[in-house]
N, C-alpha and C positions, 0 to 999 in steps of 0.2 A: 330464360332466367338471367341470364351473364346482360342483355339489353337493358332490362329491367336494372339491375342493379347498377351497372355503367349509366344509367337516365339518374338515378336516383344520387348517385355520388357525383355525377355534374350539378343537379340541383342544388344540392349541400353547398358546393363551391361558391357559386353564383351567390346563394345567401350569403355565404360570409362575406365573400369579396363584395356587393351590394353594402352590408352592414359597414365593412370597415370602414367602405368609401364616403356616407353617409356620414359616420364619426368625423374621419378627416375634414369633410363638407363644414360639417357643424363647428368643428375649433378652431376652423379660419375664419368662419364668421364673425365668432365670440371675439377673436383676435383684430382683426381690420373688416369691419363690415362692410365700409365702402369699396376696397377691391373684388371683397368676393360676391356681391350683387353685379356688380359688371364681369367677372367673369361668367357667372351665374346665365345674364345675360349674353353675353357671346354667345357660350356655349347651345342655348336655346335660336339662337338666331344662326 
């Protein structure tokens, strides 16, 4: 049970930090689109 719940409150994290990171993603784009395609890009490469 204790694995089980330890698995499941890492998941939780994961999603949120995912989400936040996402948001941030998002309001640098709306901000300077052309840097965050190229970092976008690095990142990917």
């Amino acid at each position: 049970m204790s694995l089980i719940k330890v698995g499941i409150i890492v998941e939780l994290f994961l999603l949120v930090g995912i989400s936040l990171w996402v948001k941030k993603l998002n309001s640098k784009q709306i901000r300077q689109p052309s840097l965050s395609k190229k970092t976008i890009k690095s990142l990917k490469f």
